[in-house]
DRENMARVO-608607 format. One record per residue (C-alpha): residue in three letters; x, y, z. Coordinates in pm, 1 decimal. Each point is the difference from the previous one (the first is absolute). Example, Ala and Ser with C-alpha at 12.3 -4.5 7.8 and 13.67 -1.06 7.14 Angstrom:
BEGIN
    r        c1        c2        c3
  ALA    1230.0    -450.0     780.0
  SER     137.0     344.0     -66.0
end
This chain:
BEGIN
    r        c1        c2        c3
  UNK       0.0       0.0       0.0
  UNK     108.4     335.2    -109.4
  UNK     110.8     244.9     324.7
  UNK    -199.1     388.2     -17.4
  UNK     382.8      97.8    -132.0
  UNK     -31.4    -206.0    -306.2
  UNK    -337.2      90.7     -80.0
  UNK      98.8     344.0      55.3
  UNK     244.4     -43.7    -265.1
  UNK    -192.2    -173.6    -210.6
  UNK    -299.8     315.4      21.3
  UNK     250.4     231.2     -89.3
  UNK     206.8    -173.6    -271.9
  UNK    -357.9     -50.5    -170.5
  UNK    -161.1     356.9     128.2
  UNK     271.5     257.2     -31.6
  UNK    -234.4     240.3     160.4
  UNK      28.4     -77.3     296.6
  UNK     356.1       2.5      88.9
  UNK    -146.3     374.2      35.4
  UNK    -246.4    -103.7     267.9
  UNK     317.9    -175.0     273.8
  UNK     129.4     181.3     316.3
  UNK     327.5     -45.4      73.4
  UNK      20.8    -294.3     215.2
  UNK    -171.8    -176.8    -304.2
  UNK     274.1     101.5    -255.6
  UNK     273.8     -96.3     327.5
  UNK    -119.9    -357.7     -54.0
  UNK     -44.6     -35.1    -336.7
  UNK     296.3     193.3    -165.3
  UNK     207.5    -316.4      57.4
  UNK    -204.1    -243.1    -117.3
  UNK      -2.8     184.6    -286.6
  UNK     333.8      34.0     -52.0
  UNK      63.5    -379.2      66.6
  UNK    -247.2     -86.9    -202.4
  UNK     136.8     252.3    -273.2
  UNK    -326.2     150.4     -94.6
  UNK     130.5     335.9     201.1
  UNK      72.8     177.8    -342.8
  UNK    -364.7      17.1    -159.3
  UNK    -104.9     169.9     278.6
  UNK     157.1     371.2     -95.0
  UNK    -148.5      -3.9    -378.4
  UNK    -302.8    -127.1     136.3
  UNK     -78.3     291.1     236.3
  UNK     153.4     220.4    -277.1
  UNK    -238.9     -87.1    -247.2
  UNK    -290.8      58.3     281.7
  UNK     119.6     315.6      99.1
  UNK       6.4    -112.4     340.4
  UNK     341.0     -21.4     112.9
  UNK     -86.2     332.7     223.3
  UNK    -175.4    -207.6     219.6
  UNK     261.4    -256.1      68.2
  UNK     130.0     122.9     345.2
  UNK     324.6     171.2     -33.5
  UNK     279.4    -267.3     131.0
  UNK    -132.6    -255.1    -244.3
  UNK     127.5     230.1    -253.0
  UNK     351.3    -135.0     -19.6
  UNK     -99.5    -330.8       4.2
  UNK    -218.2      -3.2    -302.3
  UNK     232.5     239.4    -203.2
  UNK     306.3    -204.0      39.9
  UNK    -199.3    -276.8    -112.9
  UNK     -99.5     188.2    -317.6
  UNK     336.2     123.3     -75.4
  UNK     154.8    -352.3      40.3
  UNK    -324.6    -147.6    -239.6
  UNK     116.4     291.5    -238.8
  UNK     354.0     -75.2       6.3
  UNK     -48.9    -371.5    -103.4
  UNK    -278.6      75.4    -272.8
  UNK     288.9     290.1    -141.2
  UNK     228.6    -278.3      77.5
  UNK    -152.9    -209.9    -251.8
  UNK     -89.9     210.7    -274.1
  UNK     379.2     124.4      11.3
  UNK      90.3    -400.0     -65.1
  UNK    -234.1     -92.7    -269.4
  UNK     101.4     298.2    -164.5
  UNK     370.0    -152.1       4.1
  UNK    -108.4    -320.6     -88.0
  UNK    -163.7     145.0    -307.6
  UNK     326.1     178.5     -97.1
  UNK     147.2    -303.0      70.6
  UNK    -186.2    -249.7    -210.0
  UNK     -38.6     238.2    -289.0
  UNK     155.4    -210.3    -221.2
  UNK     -97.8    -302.5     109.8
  UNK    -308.5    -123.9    -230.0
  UNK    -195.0    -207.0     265.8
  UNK    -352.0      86.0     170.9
  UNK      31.0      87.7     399.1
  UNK    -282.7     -10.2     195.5
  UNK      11.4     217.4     360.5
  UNK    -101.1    -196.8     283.1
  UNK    -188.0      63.1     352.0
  UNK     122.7     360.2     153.2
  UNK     194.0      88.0    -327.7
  UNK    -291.4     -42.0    -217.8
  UNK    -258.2     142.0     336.5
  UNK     202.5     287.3      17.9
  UNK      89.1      77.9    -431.0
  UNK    -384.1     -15.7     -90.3
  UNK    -112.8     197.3     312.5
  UNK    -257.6    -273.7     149.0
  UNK    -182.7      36.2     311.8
  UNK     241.3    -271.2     212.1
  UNK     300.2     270.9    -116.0
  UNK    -133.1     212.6     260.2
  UNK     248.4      23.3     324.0
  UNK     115.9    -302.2     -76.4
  UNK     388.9    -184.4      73.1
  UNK     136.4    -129.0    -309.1
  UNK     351.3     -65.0      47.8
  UNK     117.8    -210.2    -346.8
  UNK    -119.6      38.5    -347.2
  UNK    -127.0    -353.1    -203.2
  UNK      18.6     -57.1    -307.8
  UNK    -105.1    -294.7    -250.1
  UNK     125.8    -109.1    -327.6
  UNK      51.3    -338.3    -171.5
  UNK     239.7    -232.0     107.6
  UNK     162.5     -28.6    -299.6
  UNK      98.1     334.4      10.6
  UNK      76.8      -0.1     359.8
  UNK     411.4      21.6     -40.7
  UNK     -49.0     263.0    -251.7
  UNK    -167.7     213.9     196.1
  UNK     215.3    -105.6     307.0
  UNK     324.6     101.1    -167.7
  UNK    -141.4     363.6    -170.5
  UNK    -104.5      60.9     403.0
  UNK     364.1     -96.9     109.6
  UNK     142.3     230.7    -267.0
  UNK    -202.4     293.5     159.9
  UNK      99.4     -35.9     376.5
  UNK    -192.5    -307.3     137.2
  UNK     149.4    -334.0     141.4
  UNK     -94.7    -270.0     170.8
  UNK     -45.0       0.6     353.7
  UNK     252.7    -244.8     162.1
  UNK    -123.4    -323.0      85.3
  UNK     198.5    -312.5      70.3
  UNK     -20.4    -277.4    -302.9
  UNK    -258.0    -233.6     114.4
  UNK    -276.2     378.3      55.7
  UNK     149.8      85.9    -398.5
  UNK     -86.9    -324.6    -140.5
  UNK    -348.6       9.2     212.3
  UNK    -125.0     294.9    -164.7
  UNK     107.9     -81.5    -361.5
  UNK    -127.4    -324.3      29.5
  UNK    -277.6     -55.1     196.1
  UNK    -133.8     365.5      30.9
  UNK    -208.3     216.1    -239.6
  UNK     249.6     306.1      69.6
  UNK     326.1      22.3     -42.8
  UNK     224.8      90.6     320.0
  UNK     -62.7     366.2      91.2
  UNK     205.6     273.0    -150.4
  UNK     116.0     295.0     170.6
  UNK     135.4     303.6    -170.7
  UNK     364.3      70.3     107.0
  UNK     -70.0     389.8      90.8
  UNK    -347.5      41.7      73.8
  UNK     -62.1    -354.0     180.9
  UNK    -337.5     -58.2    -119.6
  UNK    -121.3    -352.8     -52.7
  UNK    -143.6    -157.9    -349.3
  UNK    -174.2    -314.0     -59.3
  UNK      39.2    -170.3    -288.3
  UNK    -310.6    -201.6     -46.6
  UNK     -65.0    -252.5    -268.5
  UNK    -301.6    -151.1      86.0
  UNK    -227.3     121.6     345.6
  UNK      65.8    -316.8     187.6
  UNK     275.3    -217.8      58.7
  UNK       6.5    -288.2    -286.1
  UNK     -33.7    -276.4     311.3
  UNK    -309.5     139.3      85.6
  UNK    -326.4    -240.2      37.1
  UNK    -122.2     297.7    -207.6
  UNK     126.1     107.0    -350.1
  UNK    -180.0     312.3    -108.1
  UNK     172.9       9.8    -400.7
  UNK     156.4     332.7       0.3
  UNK     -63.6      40.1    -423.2
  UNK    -359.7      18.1     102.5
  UNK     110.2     335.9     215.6
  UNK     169.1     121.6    -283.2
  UNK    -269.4     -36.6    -234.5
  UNK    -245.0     233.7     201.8
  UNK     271.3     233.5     132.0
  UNK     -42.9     382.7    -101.1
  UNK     192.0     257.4     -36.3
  UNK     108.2     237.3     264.7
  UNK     -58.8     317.7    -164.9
  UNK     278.3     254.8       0.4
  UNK     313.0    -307.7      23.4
  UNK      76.7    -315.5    -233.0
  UNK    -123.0    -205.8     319.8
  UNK    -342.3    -220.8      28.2
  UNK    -233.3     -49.0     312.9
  UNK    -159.7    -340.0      60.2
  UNK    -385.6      22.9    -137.9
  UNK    -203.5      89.4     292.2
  UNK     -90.6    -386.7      74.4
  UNK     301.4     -90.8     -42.6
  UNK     118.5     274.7     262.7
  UNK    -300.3    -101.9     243.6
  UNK     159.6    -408.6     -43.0
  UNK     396.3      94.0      11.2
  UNK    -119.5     176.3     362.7
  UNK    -190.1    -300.0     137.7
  UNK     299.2    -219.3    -152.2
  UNK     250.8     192.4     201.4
  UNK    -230.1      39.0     324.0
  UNK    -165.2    -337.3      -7.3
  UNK     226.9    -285.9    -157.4
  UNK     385.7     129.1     -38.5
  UNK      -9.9     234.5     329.1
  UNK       6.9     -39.7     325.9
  UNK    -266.9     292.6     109.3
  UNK     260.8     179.8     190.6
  UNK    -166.0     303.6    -116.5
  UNK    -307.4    -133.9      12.7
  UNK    -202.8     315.9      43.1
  UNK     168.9     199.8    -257.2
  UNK     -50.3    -310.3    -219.6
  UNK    -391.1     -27.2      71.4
  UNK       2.1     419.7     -53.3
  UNK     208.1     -15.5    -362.1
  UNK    -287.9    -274.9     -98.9
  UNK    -281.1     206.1     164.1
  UNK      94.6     320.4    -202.3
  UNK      37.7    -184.2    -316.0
  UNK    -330.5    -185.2       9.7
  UNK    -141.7     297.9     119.2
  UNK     137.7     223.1    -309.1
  UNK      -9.7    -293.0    -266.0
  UNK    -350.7    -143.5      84.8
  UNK    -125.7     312.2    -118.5
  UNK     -34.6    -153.8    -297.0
  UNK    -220.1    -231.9     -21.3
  UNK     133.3    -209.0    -263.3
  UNK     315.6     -65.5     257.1
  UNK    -192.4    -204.0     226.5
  UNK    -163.8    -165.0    -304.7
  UNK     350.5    -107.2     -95.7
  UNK     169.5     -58.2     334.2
  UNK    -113.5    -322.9     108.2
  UNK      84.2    -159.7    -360.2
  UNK     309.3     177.0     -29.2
  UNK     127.2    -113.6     359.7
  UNK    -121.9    -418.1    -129.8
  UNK     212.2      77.0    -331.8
  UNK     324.3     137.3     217.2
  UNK      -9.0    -290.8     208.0
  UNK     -65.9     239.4     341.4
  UNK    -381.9     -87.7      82.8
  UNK     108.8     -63.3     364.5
  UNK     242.4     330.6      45.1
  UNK    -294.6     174.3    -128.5
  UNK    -264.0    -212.1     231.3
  UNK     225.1     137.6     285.6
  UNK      44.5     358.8    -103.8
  UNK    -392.2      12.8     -84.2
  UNK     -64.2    -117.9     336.0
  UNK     217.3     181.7     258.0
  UNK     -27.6     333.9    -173.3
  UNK    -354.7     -43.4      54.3
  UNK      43.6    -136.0     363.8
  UNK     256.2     259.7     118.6
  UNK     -71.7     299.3    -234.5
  UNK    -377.1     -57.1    -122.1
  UNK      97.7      20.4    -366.1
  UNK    -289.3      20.3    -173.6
  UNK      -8.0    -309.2    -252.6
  UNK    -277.2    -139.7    -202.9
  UNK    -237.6    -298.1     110.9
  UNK      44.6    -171.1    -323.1
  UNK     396.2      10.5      24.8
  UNK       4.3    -106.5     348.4
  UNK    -211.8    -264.9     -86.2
  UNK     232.9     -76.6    -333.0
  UNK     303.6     -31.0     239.1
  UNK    -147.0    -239.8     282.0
  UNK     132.5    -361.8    -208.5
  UNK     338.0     188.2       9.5
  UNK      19.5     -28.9     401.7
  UNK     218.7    -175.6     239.3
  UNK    -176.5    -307.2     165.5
  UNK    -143.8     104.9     315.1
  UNK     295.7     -85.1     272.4
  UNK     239.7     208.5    -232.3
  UNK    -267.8     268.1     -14.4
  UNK     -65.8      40.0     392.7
  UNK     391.4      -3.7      30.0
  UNK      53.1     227.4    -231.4
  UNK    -266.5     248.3     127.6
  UNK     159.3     -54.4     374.2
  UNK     373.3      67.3    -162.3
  UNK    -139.3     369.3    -184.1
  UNK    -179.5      58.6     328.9
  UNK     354.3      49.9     177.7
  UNK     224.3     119.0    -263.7
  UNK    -234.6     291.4    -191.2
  UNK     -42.0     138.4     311.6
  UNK     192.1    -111.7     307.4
  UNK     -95.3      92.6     298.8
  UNK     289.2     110.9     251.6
  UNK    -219.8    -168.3     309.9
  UNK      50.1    -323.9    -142.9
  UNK     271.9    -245.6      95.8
  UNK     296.2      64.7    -248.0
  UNK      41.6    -354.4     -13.9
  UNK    -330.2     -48.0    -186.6
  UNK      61.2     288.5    -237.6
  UNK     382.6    -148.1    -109.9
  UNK    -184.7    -353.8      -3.6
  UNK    -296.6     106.0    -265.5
  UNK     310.5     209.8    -221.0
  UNK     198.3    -304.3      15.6
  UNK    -250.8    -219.9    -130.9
  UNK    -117.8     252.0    -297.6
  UNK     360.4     -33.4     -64.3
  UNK      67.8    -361.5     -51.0
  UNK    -361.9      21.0    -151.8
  UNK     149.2     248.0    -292.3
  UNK     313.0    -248.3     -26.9
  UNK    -171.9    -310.3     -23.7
  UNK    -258.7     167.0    -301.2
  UNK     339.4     179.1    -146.7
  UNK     157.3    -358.0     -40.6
  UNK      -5.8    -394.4     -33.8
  UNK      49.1    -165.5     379.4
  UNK     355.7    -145.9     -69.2
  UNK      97.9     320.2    -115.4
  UNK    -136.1     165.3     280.4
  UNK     170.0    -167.5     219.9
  UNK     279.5      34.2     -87.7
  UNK     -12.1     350.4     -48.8
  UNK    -138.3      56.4     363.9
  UNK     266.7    -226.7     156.1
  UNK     294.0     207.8    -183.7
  UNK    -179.8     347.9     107.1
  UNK     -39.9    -115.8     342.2
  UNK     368.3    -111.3     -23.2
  UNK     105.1     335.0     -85.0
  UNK    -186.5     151.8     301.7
  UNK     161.6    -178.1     203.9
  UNK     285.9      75.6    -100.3
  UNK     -20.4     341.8      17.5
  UNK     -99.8      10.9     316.0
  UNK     290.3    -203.2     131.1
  UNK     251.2     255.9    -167.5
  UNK    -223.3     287.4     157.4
  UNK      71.4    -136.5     366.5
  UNK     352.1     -63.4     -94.7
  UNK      31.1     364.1     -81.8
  UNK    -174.8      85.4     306.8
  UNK     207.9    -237.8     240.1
  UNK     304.4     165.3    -171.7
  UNK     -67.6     366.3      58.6
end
């Protein structure tokens, strides 16, 4: 059961208005959950847009404008990068298709607003995956260092390529090939993405079609992630739907399109807890369309327990419980992202590594 501080973040994430109406104690306890939850930095363009940020009482100020300039920074952030990644592709013949914030952010949607984007995705096809790798190492980016067995992960198993970090300005692309890893229990064909992908108006980039934006964000939230920002996750889904499904015809097309990408069940779940958390409104007849796509019922009740803690944990709660129900959303994402004997291997070298860093930490320690 939600606490009154949840639901009081919940009002004013979906009622703007009355962020206006809180005293001061009210903002005390919410500011941080907020923050943690990383939802502080729609507030500011919010109450902007209302005209109301005169009524906010005065030492919230701060709060709420550092959280806007910090939201602003990233979005300039980001335009600043694809518009080096243009310059740096321009003679590189190949489509690119923005993903997630990058594409959020470059065609100025709803979910763009306050929000952190800290990397910028891109997709093209695999077989032009080293071309585009080597004209992005000509221009300043290179690989972030991994040891061999994380290198030969990514370009084998993954649907990225390991991330790439410019050498001056330290920002972080992903190269994507596909939108989820090619072990996956689901394999969404990316030329389908390409097909319906349209131009970005003003670049040489594309943007996924809006269904196909809708399905890359349950993908990422509901099948290849591990919901540790679940909130922000459920609010980039809730803001699309919400903008998208203006349209009619989208959420004519939405239920077959998610059956022909192979991600009925991501969908099932984003359909669901947007609705359960945020009220998204979503039609009868696509709910109804989506209910042969869902979990049986055991996975269902455990998965509605697990987004219960994570989407909005509650500080009262035994930390144990909170570490427990991200834990298992994490070996949940794992065992989806790949086949078991894979995964377990995988898991047993990772948790290797962990302990090994930890045993050089408290050598370091014991030394000084």
């Amino acid at each position: 059961m939600l606490q009154a501080l949840q639901k009081l973040l919940l009002s004013v994430l979906l009622q703007p208005e009355r962020l206006a109406k809180l005293n001061l104690a009210e903002w005390d306890a919410l500011l941080p959950l907020a923050r943690r939850t990383g939802v502080l930095g729609r507030f500011y363009p919010q109450l902007a847009e209302r005209c109301l940020l005169q009524r906010v009482p005065a030492p919230v100020h701060p709060h709420l404008e550092s959280a806007q300039i910090i939201a602003a920074e990233k979005a300039r952030m980001i335009r600043w990068e694809v518009n080096r990644l243009q310059r740096a592709l321009l003679d590189v013949i190949v489509p690119v298709v923005l993903l997630k914030g990058a594409a959020y952010v470059m065609a100025n949607l709803p979910c763009a607003q306050g929000r952190l984007a800290a990397d910028v995705d891109i997709l093209v096809p695999k077989e032009y995956l080293n071309l585009v790798e080597q004209a992005l190492r000509r221009h300043g980016w290179e690989t972030v260092e991994l040891d061999d067995y994380d290198q030969q992960y990514y370009r084998r198993w993954m649907h990225e390529l390991p991330p790439l970090r410019h050498r001056l300005r330290g920002t972080i692309v992903d190269l994507h090939h596909t939108i989820l890893p090619e072990t996956s229990r689901l394999k969404p064909d990316p030329t389908k993405l390409f097909a319906n992908a349209l131009p970005l108006e003003g670049t040489r980039f594309f943007i996924l079609a809006p269904t196909d934006m809708v399905l890359h964000s349950t993908a990422h939230a509901f099948h290849d992630g591990e919901l540790s920002n679940s909130l922000r996750d459920l609010l980039d889904l809730h803001d699309l739907l919400g903008h998208f499904g203006k349209d009619p015809q989208f959420w004519e097309i939405l239920p077959g399109r998610a059956r022909e990408l192979d991600l009925s069940r991501p969908l099932f779940y984003a359909l669901r807890y947007t609705q359960r958390f945020l009220g998204t409104p979503v039609p009868s007849a696509v709910t109804a369309a989506m209910r042969p796509a869902a979990p049986p019922w055991p996975v269902l009740r455990l998965m509605d327990t697990l987004l219960d803690h994570v989407v909005l944990p509650d500080e009262q709660l035994p930390r144990l419980g909170l570490r427990f129900a991200r834990w298992l959303l994490y070996v949940r994402s794992h065992w989806l992202r790949m086949p078991p004997w894979l995964l377990a291997g995988h898991l047993l070298r990772k948790a290797h590594k962990r302990l090994q860093a930890r045993s050089i930490q408290a050598n370091q320690e014991g030394v000084r």
